[in-house]
C-alpha positions as CSV (number, residue, x, y, z in Angstrom):
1,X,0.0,0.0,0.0
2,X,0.7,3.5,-1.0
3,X,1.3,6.8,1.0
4,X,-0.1,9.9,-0.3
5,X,-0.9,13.6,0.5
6,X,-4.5,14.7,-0.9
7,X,-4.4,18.5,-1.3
8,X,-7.0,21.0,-1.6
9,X,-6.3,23.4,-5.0
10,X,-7.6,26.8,-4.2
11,X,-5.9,28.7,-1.4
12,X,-3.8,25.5,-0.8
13,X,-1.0,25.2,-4.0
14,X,-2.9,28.3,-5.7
15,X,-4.4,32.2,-4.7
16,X,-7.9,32.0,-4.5
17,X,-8.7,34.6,-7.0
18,X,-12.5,33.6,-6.5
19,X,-13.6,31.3,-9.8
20,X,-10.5,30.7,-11.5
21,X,-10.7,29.8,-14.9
22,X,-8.0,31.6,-16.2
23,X,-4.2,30.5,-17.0
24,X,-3.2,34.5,-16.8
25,X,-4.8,34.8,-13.1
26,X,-3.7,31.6,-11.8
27,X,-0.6,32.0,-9.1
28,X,0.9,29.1,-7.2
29,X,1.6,30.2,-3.6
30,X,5.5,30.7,-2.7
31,X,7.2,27.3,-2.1
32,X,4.9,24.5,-3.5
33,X,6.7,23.1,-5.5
34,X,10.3,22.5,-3.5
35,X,7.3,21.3,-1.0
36,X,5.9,18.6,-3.1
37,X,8.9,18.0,-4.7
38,X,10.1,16.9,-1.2
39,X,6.6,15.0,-0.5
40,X,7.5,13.1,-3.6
41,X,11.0,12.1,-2.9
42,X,9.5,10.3,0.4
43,X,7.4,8.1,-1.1
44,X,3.9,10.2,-1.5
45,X,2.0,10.0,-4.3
46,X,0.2,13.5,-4.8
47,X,-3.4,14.1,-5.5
48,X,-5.3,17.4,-5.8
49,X,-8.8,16.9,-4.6
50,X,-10.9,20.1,-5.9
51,X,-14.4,21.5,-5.8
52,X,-15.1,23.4,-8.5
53,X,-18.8,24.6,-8.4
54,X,-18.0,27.3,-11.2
55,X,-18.6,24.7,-13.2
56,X,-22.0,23.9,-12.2
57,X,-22.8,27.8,-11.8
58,X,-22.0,28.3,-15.2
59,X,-19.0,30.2,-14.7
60,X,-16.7,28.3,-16.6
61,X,-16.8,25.1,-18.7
62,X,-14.7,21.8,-18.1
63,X,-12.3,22.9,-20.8
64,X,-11.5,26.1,-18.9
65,X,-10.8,24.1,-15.9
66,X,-8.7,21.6,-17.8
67,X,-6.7,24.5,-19.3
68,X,-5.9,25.5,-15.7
69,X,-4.9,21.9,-14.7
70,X,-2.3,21.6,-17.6
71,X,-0.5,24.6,-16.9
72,X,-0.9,24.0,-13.2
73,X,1.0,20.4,-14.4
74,X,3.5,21.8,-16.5
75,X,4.6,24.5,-13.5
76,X,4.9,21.7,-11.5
77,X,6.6,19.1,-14.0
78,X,9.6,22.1,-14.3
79,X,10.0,21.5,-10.2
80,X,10.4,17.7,-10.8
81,X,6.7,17.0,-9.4
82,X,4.0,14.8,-11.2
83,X,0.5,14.5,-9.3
84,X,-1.2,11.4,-9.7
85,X,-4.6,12.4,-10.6
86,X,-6.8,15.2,-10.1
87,X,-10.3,14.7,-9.2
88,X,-12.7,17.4,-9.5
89,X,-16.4,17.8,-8.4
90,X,-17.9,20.3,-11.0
91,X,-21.5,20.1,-9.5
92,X,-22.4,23.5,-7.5
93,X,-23.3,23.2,-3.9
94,X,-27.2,22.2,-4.4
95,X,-26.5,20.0,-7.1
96,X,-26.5,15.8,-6.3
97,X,-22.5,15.2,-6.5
98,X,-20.4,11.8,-5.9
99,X,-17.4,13.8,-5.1
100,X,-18.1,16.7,-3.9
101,X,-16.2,17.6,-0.4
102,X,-16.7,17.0,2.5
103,X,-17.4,13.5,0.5
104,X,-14.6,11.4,0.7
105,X,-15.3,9.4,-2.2
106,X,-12.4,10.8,-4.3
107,X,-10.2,9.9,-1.5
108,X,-11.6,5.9,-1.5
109,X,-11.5,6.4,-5.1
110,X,-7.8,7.1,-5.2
111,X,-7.5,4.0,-2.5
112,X,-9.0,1.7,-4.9
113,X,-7.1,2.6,-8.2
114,X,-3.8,3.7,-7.1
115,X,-3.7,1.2,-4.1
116,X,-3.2,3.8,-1.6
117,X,-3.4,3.5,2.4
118,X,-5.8,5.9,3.9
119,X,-4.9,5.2,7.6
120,X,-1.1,6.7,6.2
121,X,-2.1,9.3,4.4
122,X,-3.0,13.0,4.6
123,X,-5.5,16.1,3.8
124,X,-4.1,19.2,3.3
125,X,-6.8,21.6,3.0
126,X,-7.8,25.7,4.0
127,X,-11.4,25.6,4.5
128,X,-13.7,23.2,7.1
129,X,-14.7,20.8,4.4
130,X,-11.5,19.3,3.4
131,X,-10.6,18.6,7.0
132,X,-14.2,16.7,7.2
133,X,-13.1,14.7,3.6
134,X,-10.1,13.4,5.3
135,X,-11.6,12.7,8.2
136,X,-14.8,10.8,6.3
137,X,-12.0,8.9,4.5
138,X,-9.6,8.5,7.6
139,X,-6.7,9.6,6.9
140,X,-4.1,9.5,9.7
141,X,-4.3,13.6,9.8
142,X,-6.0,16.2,8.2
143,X,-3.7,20.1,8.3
144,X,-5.0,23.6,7.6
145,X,-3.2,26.0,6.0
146,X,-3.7,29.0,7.0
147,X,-3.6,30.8,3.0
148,X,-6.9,30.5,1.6
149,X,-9.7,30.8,3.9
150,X,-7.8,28.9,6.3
151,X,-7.1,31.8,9.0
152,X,-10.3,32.8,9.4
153,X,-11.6,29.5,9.5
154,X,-9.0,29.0,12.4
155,X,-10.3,31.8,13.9
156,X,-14.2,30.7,13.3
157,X,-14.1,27.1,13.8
158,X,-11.8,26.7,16.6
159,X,-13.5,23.2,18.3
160,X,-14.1,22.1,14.7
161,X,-10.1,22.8,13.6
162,X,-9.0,21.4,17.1
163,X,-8.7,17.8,15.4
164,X,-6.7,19.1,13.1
165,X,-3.1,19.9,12.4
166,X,-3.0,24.1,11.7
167,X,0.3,25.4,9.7
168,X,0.7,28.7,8.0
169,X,1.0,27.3,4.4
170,X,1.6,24.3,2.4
171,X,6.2,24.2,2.6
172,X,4.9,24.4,6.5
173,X,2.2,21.1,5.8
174,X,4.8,19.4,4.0
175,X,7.7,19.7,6.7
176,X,5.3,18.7,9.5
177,X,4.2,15.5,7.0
178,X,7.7,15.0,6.7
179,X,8.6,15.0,10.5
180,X,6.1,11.7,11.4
């Protein structure tokens, strides 16, 4: 069985600029990929695990968000990183979904194709909801980062962020994975 680190996109390895859809406004927070890089070398297989209800809002299209994903691929293939999959819920938050967090059907998903070991595995995530997809899928720890939304969510959720691991960004998530 396989390690991995699951990772929330938006305000985790990327600003949230609010509905990205956009190569030209997509910008990958200082550090991520030396992080992953790292997270790589020891063994983790990588998965970005994304809501993406512009989709279903009719902000975007698919194509838009799979433009995103291949430069987001290619920024990370030039710091010798290659995620394993992406999985993407494009249903908005009333819609019926499969994936959609704080499901962790991605994460079994992931378990049953890739052979990886939940109970050794992490959720790195900066809003409530990918905390609660780890935990639904249990994962031996689920971290906040606090780019994003996750500082105010520190500060607005403290009993619900109590069972999890709080670190100021992702190069922060990855040391602390790296240190178990």
């Amino acid at each position: 069985m396989k390690r991995a680190v699951f990772l929330d996109r938006d305000g985790v390895i990327n600003e949230d600029r609010c509905y990205i859809h956009r190569v030209e406004d997509f910008v990958v927070v200082p550090g991520v990929g030396p992080a992953l890089r790292r997270l790589q070398a020891a063994g983790f297989l990588l998965f970005i695990v994304t809501n993406q209800s512009g989709i279903g809002r009719g902000y975007y299209t698919v194509e838009d968000m799979h433009r995103v994903h291949a430069h987001l691929e290619a920024l990370l293939a030039r710091a010798g990183v290659t995620l394993s999959k992406i999985y993407f819920a494009p249903e908005a938050p009333e819609q019926p979904s499969r994936g959609r967090k704080p499901s962790p059907q991605y994460l079994f998903d992931a378990r049953d194709e890739f052979g990886v070991d939940l109970g050794e595995s992490f959720m790195v995530g900066d809003k409530l909801i990918d905390l609660e997809c780890g935990w639904n899928a249990g994962v031996k720890q689920s971290l906040l980062v606090r780019t994003g939304y996750g500082a105010a969510v520190e500060r607005k959720e403290p009993a619900k962020v109590a069972r999890a691991v709080v670190v100021d960004d992702l190069p922060a998530a990855a040391e602390w994975i790296l240190g178990r």
